[in-house]
C-alpha positions in Angstrom: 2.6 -5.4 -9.4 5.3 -4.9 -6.6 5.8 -1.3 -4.5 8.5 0.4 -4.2 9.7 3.5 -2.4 12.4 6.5 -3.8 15.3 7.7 -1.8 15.0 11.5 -3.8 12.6 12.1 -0.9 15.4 12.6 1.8 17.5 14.8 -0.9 20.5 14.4 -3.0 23.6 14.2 -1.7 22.3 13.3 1.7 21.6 9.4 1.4 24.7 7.5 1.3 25.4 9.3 4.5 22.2 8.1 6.4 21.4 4.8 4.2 20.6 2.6 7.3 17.9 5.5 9.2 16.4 6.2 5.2 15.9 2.2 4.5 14.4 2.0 8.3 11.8 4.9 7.6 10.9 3.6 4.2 10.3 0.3 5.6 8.7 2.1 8.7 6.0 3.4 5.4 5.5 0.6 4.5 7.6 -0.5 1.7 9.9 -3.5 2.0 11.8 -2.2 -1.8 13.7 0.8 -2.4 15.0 2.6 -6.0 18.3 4.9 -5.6 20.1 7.7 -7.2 23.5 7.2 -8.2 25.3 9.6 -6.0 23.7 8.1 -3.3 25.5 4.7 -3.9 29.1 5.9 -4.9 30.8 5.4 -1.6 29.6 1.6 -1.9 31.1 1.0 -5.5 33.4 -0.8 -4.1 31.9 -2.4 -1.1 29.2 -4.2 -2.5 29.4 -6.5 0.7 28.8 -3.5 2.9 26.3 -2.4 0.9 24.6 -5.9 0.6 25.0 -5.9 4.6 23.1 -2.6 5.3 20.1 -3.9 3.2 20.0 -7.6 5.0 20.4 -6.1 8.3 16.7 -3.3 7.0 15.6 -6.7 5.5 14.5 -4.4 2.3 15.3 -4.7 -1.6 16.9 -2.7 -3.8 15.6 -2.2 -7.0 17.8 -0.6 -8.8 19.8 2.4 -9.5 19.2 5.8 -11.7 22.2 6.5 -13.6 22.5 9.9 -15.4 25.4 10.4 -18.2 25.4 12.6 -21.6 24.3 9.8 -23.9 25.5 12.0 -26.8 28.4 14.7 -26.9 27.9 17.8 -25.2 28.7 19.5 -28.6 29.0 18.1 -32.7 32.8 17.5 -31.9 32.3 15.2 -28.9 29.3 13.0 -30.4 32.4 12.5 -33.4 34.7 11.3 -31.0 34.5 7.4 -30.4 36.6 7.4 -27.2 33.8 9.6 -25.7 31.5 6.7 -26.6 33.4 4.3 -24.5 34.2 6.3 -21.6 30.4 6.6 -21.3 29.7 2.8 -21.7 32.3 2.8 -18.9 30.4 5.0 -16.8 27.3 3.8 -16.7 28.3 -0.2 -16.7 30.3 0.2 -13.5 26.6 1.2 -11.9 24.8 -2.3 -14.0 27.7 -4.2 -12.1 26.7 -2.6 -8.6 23.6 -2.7 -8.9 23.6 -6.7 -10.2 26.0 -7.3 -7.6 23.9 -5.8 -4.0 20.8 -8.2 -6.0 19.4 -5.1 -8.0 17.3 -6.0 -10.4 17.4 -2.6 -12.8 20.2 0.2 -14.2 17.4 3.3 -15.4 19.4 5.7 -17.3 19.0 9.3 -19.5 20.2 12.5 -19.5 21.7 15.0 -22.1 20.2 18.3 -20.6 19.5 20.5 -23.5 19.5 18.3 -26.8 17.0 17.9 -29.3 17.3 14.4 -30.8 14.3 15.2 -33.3 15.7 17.9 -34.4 19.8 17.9 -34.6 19.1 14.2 -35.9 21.3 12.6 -32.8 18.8 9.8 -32.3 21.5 6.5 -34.2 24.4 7.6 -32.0 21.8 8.1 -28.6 20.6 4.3 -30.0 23.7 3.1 -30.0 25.1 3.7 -26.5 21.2 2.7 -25.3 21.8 -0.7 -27.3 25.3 -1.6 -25.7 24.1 -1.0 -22.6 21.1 -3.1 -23.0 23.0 -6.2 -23.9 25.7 -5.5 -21.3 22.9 -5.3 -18.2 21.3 -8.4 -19.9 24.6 -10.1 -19.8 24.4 -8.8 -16.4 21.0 -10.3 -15.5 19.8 -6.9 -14.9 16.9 -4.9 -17.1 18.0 -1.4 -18.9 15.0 0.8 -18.4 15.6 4.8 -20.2 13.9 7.1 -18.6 12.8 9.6 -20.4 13.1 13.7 -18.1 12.2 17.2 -18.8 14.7 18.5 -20.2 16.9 15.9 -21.5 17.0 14.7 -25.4 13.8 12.5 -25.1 10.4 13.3 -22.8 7.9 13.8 -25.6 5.8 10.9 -27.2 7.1 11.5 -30.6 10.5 10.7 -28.7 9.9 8.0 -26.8 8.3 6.2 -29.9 11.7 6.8 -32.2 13.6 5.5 -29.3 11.4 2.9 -29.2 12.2 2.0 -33.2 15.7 2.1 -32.8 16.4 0.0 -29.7 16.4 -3.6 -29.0 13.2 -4.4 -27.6 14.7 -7.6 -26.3 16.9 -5.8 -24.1 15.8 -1.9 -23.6 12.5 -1.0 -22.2 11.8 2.5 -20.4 10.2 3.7 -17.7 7.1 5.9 -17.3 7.4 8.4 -15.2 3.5 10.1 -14.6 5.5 13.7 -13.1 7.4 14.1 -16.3 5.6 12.4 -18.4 3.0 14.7 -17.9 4.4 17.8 -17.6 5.5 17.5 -21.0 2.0 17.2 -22.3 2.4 13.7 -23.1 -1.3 11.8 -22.7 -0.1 8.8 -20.2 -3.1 6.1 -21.2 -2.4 6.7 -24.7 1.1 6.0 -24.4 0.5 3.0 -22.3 -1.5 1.9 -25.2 1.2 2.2 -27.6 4.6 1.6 -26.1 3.3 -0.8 -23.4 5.5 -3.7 -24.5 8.3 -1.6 -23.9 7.3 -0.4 -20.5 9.5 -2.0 -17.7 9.2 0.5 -15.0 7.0 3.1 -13.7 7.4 5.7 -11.6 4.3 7.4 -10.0 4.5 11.1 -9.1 1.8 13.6 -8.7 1.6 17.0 -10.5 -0.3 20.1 -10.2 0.1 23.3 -12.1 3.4 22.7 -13.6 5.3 21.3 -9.9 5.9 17.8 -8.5 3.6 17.3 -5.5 3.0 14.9 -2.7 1.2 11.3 -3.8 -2.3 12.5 -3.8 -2.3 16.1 -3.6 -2.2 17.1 -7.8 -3.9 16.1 -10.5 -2.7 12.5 -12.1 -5.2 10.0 -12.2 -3.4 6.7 -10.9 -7.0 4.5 -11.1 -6.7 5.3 -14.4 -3.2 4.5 -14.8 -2.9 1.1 -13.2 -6.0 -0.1 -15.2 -4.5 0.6 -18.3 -1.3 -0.9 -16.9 -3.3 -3.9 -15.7 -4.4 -3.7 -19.5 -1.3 -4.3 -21.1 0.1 -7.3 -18.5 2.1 -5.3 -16.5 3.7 -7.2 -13.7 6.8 -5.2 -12.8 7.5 -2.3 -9.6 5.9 1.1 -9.0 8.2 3.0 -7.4 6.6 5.9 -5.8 9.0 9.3 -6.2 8.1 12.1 -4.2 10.3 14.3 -6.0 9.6 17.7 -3.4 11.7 19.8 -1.6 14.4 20.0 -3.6 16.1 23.2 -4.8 17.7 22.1 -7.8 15.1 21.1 -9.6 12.8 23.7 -10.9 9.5 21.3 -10.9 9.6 20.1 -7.3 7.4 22.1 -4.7 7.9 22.4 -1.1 6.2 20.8 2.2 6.8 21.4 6.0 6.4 17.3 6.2 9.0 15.5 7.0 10.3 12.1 4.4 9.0 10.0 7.0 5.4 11.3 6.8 5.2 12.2 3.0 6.3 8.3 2.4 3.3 7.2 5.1 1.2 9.5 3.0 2.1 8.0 -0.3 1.5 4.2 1.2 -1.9 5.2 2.8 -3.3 6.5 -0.3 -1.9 3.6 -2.3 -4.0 1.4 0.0 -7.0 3.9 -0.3 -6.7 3.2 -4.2 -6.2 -0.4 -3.7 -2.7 -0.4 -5.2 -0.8 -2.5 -3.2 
């Protein structure tokens, strides 16, 4: 399995402004591969070649990009409208096309705060936007990876297994996320056991009493984890996402250390535990 590193540590809004210093300290951890938001990478849509040149001259990878969107309309009306369905296709395909052209290897997408696909029956129009984009990043030579968030349309099991019926395994996978994941009450191992085909990206994060923590610090049981991912074949990257100190979200906590340091911290324990 191959290690990767979050940008969400050093904040939102705040990356695309400091890319080269954030790649150097990642790599100053540790890690020589790094995942991205999308607002971090929209003053490079259209200089890939800069973008490409900022990650040659940190000699580091990027993975791929997280790509948020309202996969179904925000009310009945919208979700009946077919140009809304396009412009979203739009919005998340110009991202697949970035992140193919800086030699990404992943688009990760979800969203829709606030929707209940099990229970306003939403789940063939959510399919079919996941579907298009599947083909269009494997046309791409990219992997589509949903990632399933707390409060968006699918983070529980019973979700994640009818996404899982009505997608194209061929070309849709999604990622599992241990902070999420788990704060939804959703038991990782068995999941693992029963979706791991369609698992092509993981996120570790660390919990404890409801919050995002530092790697190490809460309650999620990674030995455990990477077994059962070592279980099912899994060969692809663990990005660590220390998902802290950030005000919008409700689920991160708070630390005096500094990105630098907590990503040091993630890497040491990672070697403690032998994942490397």
């Amino acid at each position: 399995m191959k290690l990767g590193y979050h940008t969400i540590r050093w904040g939102f809004h705040n990356v695309s402004r400091a890319f080269p210093k954030i790649l150097n300290e990642i790599s100053e951890a540790g890690f020589n591969a790094f995942e991205a938001q999308d607002i971090d990478v929209v003053p490079f849509l259209e200089n890939t070649k800069g973008f490409f040149g900022i990650l040659s001259e940190n000699k580091i990878h990027l993975i791929g990009v997280y790509c948020p969107g309202q996969l179904i309309g925000k009310s009945f009306v919208d979700s009946l409208i077919i140009k809304y369905y396009f412009r979203e296709i739009r919005h998340f395909t110009k991202f697949a096309e970035f992140v193919a052209s800086s030699g990404g290897e992943m688009l990760s997408i979800g969203g829709t705060v606030g929707r209940k696909a099990t229970k306003n029956n939403y789940f063939p129009t959510l399919a079919k936007t996941i579907n298009s984009m599947g083909k269009i990043c494997a046309n791409l030579n990219i992997s589509l990876s949903y990632h399933p968030i707390l409060e968006t349309i699918i983070k529980s099991e019973q979700e994640i297994s009818r996404l899982c019926e009505l997608t194209d395994a061929d070309t849709v996978g999604f990622t599992l996320d241990t902070g999420h994941l788990s704060i939804a009450g959703v038991n990782l191992i068995q999941l693992i056991s029963k979706h791991g085909k369609r698992i092509n990206h993981v996120h570790f994060k660390d919990v404890k009493d409801g919050k995002f923590v530092e790697l190490g610090e809460g309650v999620i049981d990674f030995p455990n984890i990477m077994q059962a991912l070592k279980q099912i074949g899994y060969n692809g990257w663990i990005v660590i996402e220390d998902e802290i100190n950030s005000p919008s979200n409700p689920w991160a906590s708070t630390t005096t250390r500094t990105p630098l340091e907590t990503a040091k911290n993630s890497k040491r324990l990672l070697n403690e535990l032998k994942i490397t």
